[in-house]
N, C-alpha and C positions, 0 to 999 in steps of 0.2 A: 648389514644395514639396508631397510628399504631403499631403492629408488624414491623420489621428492615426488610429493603430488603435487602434477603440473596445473598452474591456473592459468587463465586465459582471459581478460577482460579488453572487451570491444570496446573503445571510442570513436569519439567522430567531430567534430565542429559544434559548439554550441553544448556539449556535454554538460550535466554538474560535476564540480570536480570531486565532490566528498563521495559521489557513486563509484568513483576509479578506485579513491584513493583510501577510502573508509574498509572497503572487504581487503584493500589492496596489505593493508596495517594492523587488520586481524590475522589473518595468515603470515605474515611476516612477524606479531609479536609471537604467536604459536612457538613459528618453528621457533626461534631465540629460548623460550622459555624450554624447550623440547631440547636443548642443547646443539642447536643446529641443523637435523635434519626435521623435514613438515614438508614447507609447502616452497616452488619458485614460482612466481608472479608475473606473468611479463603482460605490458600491454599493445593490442591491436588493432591497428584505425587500414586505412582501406587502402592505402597505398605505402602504408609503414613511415607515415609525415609526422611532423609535429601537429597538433591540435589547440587552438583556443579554447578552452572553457568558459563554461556561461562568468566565470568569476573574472576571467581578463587573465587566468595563470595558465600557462602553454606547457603543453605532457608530451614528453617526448616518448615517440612508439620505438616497441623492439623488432616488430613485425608487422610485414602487411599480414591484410584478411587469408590471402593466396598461400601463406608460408603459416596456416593453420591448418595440424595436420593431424589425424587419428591417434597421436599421440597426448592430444589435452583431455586432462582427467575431469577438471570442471570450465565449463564457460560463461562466461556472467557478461552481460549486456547490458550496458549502462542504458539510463535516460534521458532526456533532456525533454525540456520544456518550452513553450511561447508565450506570451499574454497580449491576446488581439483582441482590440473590443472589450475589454474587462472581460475576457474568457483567459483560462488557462489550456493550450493545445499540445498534446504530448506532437515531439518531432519527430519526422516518420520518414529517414533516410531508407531509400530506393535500393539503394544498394547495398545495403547491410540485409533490408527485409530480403533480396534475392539469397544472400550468399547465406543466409539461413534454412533457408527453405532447403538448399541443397546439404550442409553443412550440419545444421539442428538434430537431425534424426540419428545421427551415429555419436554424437557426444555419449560420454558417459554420465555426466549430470550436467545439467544445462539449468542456467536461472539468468533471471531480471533483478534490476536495482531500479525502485522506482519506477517512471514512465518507462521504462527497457522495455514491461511488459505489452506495450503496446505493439512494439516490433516483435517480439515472440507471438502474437496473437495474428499481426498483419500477415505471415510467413505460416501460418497454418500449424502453429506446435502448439498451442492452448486448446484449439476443439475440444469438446467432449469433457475439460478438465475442471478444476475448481483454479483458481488463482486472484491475487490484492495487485494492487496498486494503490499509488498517491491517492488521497481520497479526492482531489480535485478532480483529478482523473477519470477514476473511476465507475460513472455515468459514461462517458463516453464510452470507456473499454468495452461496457456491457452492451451499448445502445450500436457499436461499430462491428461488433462480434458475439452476436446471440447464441453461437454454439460452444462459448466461453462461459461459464458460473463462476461470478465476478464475487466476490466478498468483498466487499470495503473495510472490513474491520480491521481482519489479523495484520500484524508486524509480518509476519512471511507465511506462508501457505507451503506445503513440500506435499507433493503429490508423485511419487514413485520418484525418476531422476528430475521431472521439472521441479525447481524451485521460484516462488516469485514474491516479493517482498515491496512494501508500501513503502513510506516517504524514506526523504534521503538519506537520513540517517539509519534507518531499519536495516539498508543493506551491510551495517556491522555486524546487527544483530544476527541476521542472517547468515553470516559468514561465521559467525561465533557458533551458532547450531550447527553449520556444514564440521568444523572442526569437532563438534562434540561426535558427529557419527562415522568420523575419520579414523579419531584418536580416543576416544570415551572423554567422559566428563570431568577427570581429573586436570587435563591439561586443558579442557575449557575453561572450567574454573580458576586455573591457574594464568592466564592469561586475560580473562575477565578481571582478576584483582591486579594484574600487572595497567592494564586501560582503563580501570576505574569505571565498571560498565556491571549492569546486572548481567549475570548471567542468562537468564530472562524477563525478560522485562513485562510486570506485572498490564492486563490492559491490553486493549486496541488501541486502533486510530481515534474511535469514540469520542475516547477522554481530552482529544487535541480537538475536537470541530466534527459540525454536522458531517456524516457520512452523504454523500451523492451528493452534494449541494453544488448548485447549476444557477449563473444567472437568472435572473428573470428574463423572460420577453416577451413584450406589450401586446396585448390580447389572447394571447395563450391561452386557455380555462385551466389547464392544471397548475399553468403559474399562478392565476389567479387565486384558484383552489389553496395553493400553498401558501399565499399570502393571508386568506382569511386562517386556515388551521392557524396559522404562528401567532395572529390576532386574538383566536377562540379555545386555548389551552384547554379551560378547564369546562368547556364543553365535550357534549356525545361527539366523539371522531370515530366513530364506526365506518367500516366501509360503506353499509346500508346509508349511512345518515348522511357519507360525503357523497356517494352516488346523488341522493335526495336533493341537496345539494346543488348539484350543476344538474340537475333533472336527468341521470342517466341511470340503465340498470348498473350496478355490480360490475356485472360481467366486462361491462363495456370501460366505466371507468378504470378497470386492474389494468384491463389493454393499453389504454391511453395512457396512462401512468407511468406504467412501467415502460413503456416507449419513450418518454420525457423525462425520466428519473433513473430508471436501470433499477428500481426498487419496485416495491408493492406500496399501497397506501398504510395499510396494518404499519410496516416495518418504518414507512418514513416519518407517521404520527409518532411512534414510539422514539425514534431519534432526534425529534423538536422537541419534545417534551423532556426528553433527558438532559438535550443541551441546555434546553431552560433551568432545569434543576441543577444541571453544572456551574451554569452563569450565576444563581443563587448562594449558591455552596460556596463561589467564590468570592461574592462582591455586597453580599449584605449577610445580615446577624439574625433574618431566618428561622426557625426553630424546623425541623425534620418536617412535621406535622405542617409546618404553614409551607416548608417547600414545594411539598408534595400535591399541596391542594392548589399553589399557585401552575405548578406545573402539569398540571392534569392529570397527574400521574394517581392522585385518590387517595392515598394513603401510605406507610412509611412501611409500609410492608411489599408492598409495590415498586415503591422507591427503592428499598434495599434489593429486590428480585432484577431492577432493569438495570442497577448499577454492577452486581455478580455476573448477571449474564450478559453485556452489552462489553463493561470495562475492568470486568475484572476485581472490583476491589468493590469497599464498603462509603456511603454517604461522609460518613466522618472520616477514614481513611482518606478520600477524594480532596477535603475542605481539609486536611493537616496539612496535604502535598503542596496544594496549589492555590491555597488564599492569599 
């Protein structure tokens, strides 16, 4: 019989508890479905304490950070959040970002759940990489760490051993793909029907809410800028035309923009216009044709092309799920 693959997840004060305890309950249904041998689970905060979570439920640790040893097969890093000022701030413990920095580089697969990925990026292990986060998030990741390529979409992103995964619940999903390329897809599948969970889950973030969406603040021009687009659907949103716009070239607006957003203008007009045809799909009787014209999207050929490539699924697929 194998040796168990060892898992590893990091807490700290302030954690979401479903980031601990969501991968914590894939790998633990595995192994059970596997007949007992998978995965053992333990978790680690920084001096091997009990922890409060964001929910007011207290995790008791098995180990400090110190008594983490080249012996863990995966390690997953939770995240936690703040909300100052109507912003939402991933929390960016000092101490975890060091002991990674030193620690990160010799795992054998290492991932985030959620805002995690912020401390994996603060510690210098996303450079160069592609990785998601919460999409609340997800502007800052980009705008904090430009040698990071941020996706806001995907449920999880796996680029060689890093893995990193979007909102709180993703990090099941994620955990469900770690076991498929553990153990093949048999006992994913077979423990996906035991948790009542797709095995993949059709879709991005997309389908849940604007991707990068960021506060406004008062005099901004791209805020500004953002507020007219959301006003002028079914007008010309060209970059040409939004440059024209705030009287700027091109060139200059992508700059500013993607400074402010962690997007492009192209990519962020395509995501307001989707949400709008989302919001439609679910909250009025609409016809394809009147969506699509309401949403600037043009026409229901366009509409089908940003719903396939954005979320996954089809206008009417979308409007069965979630009307």
């Amino acid at each position: 019989m194998l040796p168990p693959h060892r898992v590893v997840v990091v807490a700290f004060p302030g954690v979401e508890l479903l980031n601990v305890t969501g991968p914590a309950e894939v790998f633990s249904v595995a192994t059970r479905v596997a007949g007992g041998s998978g995965y053992t689970v333990r978790i680690a905060t920084a001096q091997g304490e009990p922890v409060t979570t964001s929910s007011g439920i207290r995790l008791m640790a098995d180990l400090s950070l110190d008594e983490v040893d080249g012996d863990v097969d995966t390690l997953l890093v939770s995240g936690a959040v703040r909300v100052r000022d109507h912003d939402v701030e991933p929390v960016l413990d000092p101490g975890i970002i060091d002991w990674l920095r030193t620690v990160g580089p010799g795992v054998h697969r290492l991932g985030s759940v959620c805002s995690g990925a912020h401390l994996l990026a603060a510690a210098g292990l996303l450079d160069g990489r592609s990785a998601t986060t919460h999409w609340r998030t997800a502007a800052r990741l980009a705008a904090d760490h430009p040698l990071v390529s941020v996706d806001p979409d995907p449920i999880f992103i796996r680029e060689g051993r890093l893995w990193t995964c979007a909102g709180i619940a993703s990090g099941m999903d994620m955990a469900l793909a770690m076991v498929t390329e553990d153990n093949g897809p048999e006992l994913a599948l077979a423990t996906a029907r035991t948790m009542v969970m797709y095995v993949k889950r059709a879709g991005g973030q997309s389908q849940f809410s604007v991707p990068l969406a960021r506060p406004a603040e008062p005099g901004d021009p791209i805020d500004d800028l953002r507020t007219w687009i959301g006003e002028h659907l079914a007008q010309d949103l060209s970059a040409e035309a939004l440059a024209a716009h705030l009287h700027l070239s091109v060139r200059h607006l992508s700059r500013l923009f993607r400074r402010r957003t962690g997007t492009t203008p192209a990519a962020y007009v395509e995501s307001v216009r989707l949400e709008a045809a989302r919001r439609l799909l679910q909250d009025s009787t609409h016809t394809l044709p009147e969506i699509a014209a309401l949403s600037g999207l043009g026409s229901v050929e366009s509409l089908h092309r940003s719903f396939r490539r954005r979320l996954g699924t089809t206008p009417a697929a979308y409007r069965r799920r979630f009307r």
